[in-house]
C-alpha positions in Angstrom: 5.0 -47.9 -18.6 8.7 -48.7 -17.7 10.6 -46.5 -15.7 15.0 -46.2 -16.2 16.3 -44.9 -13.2 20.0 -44.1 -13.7 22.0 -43.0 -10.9 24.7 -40.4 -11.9 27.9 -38.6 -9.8 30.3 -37.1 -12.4 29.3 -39.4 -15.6 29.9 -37.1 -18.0 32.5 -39.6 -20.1 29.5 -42.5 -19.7 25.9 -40.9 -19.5 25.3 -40.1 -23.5 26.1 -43.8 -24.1 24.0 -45.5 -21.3 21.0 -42.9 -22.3 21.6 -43.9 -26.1 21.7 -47.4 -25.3 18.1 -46.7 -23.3 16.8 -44.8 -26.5 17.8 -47.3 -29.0 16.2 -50.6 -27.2 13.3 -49.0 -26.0 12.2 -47.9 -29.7 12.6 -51.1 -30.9 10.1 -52.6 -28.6 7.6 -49.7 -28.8 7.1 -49.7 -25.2 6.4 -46.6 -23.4 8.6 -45.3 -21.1 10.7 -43.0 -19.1 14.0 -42.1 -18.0 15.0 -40.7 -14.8 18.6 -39.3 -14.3 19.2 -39.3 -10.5 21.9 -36.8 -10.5 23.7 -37.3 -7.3 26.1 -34.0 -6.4 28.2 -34.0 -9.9 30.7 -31.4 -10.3 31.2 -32.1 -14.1 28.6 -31.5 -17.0 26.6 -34.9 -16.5 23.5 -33.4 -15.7 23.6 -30.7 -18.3 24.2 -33.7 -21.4 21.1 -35.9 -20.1 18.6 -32.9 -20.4 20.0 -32.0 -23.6 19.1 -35.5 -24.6 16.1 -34.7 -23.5 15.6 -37.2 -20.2 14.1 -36.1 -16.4 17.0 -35.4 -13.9 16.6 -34.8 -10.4 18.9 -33.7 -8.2 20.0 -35.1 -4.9 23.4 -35.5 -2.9 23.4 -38.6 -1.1 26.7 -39.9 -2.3 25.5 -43.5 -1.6 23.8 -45.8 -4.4 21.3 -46.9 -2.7 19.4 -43.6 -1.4 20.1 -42.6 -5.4 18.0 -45.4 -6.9 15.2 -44.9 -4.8 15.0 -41.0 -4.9 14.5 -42.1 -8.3 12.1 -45.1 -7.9 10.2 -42.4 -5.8 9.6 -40.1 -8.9 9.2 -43.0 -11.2 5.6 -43.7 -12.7 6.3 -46.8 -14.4 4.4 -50.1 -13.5 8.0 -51.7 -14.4 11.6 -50.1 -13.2 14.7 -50.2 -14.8 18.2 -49.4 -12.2 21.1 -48.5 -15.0 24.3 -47.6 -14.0 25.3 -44.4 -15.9 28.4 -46.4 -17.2 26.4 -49.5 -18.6 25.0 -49.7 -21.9 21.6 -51.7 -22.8 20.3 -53.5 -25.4 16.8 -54.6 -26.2 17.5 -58.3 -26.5 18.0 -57.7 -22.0 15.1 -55.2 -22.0 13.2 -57.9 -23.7 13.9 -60.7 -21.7 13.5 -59.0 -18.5 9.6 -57.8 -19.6 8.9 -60.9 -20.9 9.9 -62.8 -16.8 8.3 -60.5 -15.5 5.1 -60.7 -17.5 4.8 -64.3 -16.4 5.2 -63.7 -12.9 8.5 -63.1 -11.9 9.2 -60.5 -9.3 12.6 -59.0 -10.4 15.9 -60.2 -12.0 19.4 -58.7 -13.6 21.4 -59.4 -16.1 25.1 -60.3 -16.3 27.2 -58.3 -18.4 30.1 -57.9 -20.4 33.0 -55.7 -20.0 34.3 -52.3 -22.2 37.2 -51.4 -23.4 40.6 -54.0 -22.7 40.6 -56.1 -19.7 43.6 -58.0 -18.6 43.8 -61.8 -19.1 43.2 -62.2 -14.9 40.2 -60.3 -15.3 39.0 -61.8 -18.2 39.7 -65.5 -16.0 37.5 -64.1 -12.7 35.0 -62.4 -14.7 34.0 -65.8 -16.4 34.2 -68.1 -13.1 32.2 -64.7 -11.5 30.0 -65.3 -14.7 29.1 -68.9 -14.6 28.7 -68.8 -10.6 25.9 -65.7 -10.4 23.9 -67.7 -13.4 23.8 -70.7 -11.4 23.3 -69.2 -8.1 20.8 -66.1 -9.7 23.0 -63.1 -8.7 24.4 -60.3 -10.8 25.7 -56.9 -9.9 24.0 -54.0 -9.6 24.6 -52.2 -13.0 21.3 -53.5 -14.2 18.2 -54.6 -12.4 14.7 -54.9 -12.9 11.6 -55.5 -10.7 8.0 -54.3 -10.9 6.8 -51.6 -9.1 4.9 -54.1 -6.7 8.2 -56.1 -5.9 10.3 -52.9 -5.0 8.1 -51.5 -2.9 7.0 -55.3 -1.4 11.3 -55.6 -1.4 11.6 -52.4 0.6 13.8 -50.7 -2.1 17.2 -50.3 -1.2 19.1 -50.3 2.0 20.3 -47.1 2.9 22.2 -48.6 5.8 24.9 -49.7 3.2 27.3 -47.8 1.3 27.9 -51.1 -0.8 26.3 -54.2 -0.9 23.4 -52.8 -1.1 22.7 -54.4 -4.6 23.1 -58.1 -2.9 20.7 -57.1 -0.3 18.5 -55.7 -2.7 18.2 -59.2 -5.0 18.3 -61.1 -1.3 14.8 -59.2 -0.6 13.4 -59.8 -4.3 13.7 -63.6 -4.0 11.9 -63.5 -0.4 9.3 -61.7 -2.6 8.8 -63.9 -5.3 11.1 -65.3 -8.5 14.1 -63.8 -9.4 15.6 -64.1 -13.1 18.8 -63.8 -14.3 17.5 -63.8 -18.7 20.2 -65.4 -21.1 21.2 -62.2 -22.8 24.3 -59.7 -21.4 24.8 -55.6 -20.9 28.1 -54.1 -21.1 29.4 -52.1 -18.3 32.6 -50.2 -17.8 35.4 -52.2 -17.0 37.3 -48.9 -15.3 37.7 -50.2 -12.1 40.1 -52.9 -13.4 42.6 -50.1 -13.6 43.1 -49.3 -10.3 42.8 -52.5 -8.1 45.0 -55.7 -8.8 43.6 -59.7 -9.3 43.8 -60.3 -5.5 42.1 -57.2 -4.5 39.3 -58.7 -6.7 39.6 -62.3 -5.3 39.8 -60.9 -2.0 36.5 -58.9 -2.5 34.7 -61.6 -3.8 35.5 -64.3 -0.8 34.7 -61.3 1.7 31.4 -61.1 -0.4 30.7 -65.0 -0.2 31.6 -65.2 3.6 29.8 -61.6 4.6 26.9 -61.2 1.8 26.0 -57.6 1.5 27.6 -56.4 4.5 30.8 -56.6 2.7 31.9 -53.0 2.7 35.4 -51.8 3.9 37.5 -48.8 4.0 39.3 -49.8 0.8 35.9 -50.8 -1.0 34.9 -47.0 -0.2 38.0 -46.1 -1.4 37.3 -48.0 -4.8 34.2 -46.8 -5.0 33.8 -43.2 -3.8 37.0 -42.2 -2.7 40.8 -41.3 -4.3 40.8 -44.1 -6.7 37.6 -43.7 -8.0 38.6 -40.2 -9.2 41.6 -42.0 -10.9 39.9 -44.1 -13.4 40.8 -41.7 -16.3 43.0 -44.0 -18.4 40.2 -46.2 -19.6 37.5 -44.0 -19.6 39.8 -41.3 -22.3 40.1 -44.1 -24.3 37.1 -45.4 -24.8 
């Protein structure tokens, strides 16, 4: 069986889609599975929507990633897991891909992905050269990762010493463990940071990332991703 473990804090804009998006590529490939909604302290109606749709949600309140996906990855049953963003959408030609590498002996991978809704043309320009450099060098962000159940544990699931980074560490500890895949085909993820940090906050991230690897975390990184402008990124997300 394959387990989707999908962190959530306030998703109610994103979770219908991403759960959808699980639905629609898992029926296709008429493999058995489960969904896990990791509900991490939301305030807003996110884990109301994903048991209307009829998915497990557990509740925690962590308020860091990594403790999320593997409160879920403790509940999950599946010989296969599946980490989903809440804000990401699937498709079965990645779900696919992923089970087919790791049917022939890989021990984990990710996929790259695209980007919703409008992104400026300096985004567009680092998220290709961002692109073409995790292919090469077999690392991709955190919004979608897949491992068996063997690996993660062998891996040590997720750091809970980091409050970001913790998806580089993560893939770091997968290739110690055996092959790590990055499959041809793409997910889309929400582009809504992009409204609330500038191109050289981006480049400046991503050389601190090069130079520091996981341990890359900062009080403005926080601030992106848990703190005021994190609740900001409304614009995008009322128009998509």
């Amino acid at each position: 069986m394959i387990s989707f473990i999908v962190p959530a804090h306030n998703e109610e804009l994103w979770i219908a889609k991403c759960l959808g998006s699980i639905r629609t590529a898992t029926e296709k490939l008429a493999e058995p599975y489960e969904v896990i909604v990791v509900d991490d302290a939301s305030t807003d109606s996110t884990p109301r929507i994903a048991e209307q749709i009829g998915v497990r949600v557990i509740r925690v309140e962590h308020r860091k990633i990594s403790a999320v996906r593997n409160a879920g990855a403790r509940e999950a049953r599946g010989e296969v897991f599946f980490f989903v963003d809440a804000d990401t959408q699937i498709n079965e030609r990645a779900v696919s891909a992923a089970l087919t590498a790791l049917r022939s002996g890989a021990a984990g991978g990710g996929c790259l992905f695209g980007l919703n809704g409008p992104v400026p043309l300096w985004g567009r320009i680092i998220h290709f050269v961002a692109s073409v450099v995790g292919r090469l060098i077999r690392w991709v962000g955190g919004c979608f990762l897949f491992c068996t159940a063997e690996a993660y544990g062998a891996a040590g699931g997720f750091s809970e010493n980091l409050y970001a980074g913790e998806d580089i560490a993560f893939t770091r500890a997968l290739k110690k463990v055996g092959r790590f895949v990055v499959p041809k085909p793409k997910v889309v993820t929400s582009g809504r940071k992009l409204d609330v940090v500038g191109p050289w906050e981006v480049m400046a991230l991503m050389l601190t990332i090069v130079f520091r690897g996981p341990r890359y975390e900062s009080k403005w990184v926080r601030d992106i991703l848990y703190g005021r402008r994190a609740q900001d990124c409304k614009k995008r997300e009322n128009a998509v």
